[in-house]
C-alpha positions, 0 to 999 in steps of 0.5 A: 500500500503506497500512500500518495500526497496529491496537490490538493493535499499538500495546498490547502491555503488556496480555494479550488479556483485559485489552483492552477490547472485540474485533476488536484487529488489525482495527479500524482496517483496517474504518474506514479502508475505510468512510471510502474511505481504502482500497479493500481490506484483507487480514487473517490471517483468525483475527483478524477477527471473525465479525460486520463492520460495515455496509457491509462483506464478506469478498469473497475469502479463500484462499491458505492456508498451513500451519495448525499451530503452531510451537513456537520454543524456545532451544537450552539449553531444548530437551528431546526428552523433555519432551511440549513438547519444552521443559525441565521447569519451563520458561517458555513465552510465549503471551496466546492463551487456546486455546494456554494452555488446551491447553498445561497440559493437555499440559505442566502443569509448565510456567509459562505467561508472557504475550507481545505483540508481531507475529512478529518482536518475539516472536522477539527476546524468545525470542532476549533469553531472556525464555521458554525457548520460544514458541508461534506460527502457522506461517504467520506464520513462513514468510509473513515468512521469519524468520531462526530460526537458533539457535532449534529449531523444532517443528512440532506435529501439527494433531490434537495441538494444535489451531489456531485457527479459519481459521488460516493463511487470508487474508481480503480485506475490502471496501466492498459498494458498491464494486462494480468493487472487489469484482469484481476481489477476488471471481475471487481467493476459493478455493472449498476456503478458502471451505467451510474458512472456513464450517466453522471459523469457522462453529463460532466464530460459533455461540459468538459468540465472538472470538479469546479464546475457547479454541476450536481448530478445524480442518477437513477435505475430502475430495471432498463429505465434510467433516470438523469437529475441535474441542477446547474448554478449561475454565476454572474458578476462573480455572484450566484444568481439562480440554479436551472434544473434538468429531470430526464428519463429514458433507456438510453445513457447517451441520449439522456446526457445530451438531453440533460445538457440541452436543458442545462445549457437553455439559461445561458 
């Protein structure tokens, strides 16, 4: 087991969009497998981008947790009144513009600071009362089964505040020479994840867009009926002004990510 520190790891006193470039959590995973440092390498599948390197492949992906968001707030800010359940006027940590995007339009009162770090550290900033409340994946908070005592947990509904595209889904990367490798990963990949992946992340491509684009997806299946929710913030004069929704169905992925992007695109 090699444990890599990502760019995104090692800066965290810049928000996502003052980094320069793109694929901050995976970067140094993809060298270290074009230069046969390691044989595969297992990302949060949000974080990889849609286009690799050559000479790599998404040979597996699968074992997906719960997709929603978490909402971490501290117990003298907690608020069941408020639409965020977080004291009014109150300071919510997130550098994700999908979540920015979506909270002013929910909870507009609320001031919106930027936060960095991995799971843990984030947690500890709440707890060192930097943010009355914070906002992360789910599945990153049951994967590394955090202590959250203290802290009021809210899980927020996956049609009310919209994750991000293949939230929640593992990817394993591999060399495309690396046939015995990539036959062993390959019996791991989950056909169900697999057509959520195409679908979710399908519509993030045709954006040619990366983990700071305001897109949140999720998708549905439902025997050979699939389901593509959408929701797409809009940024003018460097303020959120408003989110446009998509809701497609039909049994064909391709077609349902072309639909999604049509009605996405309508506003601009």
């Amino acid at each position: 087991l090699n444990i890599i520190k990502t760019q995104g790891d090692k800066i965290t006193n810049l928000s996502f969009e003052k980094m320069e470039g793109k694929g901050f959590f995976v970067k140094e995973l993809e060298e270290a497998l074009l230069s046969k440092e390691v044989d595969l390498a297992v990302h949060s599948l949000k974080d990889l981008m849609t286009t690799m390197p050559e000479g790599l492949e998404l040979s597996a992906v699968g074992f997906r947790a719960d997709s929603r968001e978490a909402l971490l707030i501290r117990e003298e800010s907690f608020d069941l009144d408020q639409p965020l359940f977080t004291k009014a006027g109150g300071t919510i940590g997130s550098s994700s513009v999908r979540r920015q995007s979506q909270i002013t339009m929910i909870s507009p009162d609320l001031k919106i600071v930027d936060l960095r770090g991995n799971v843990p550290t984030r947690v500890n900033k709440l707890r060192n009362k930097e943010y009355d409340a914070i906002i992360i994946a789910h599945a990153g908070i049951k994967r590394l089964d955090l202590d959250l005592s203290g802290i009021k947990l809210k899980l927020l509904d996956i049609d009310h505040f919209y994750p991000a595209p293949a939230q929640g889904i593992l990817g394993i990367q591999t060399c495309s020479d690396h046939q015995e490798i990539n036959k062993i990963v390959k019996t791991l990949d989950d056909p169900m994840a697999r057509m959520q992946t195409r679908l979710e992340r399908g519509l993030l491509a045709r954006f040619d867009g990366g983990c700071q684009l305001p897109l949140g997806v999720y998708s549905t299946i439902d025997g050979d009926k699939l389901g593509l929710e959408s929701v797409m913030g809009i940024r003018k004069d460097n303020l959120w002004t408003g989110l446009v929704r998509s809701s497609v169905t039909g049994t064909d992925p391709d077609k349902l990510v072309e639909e999604a992007y049509l009605e996405l695109t309508k506003a601009e």
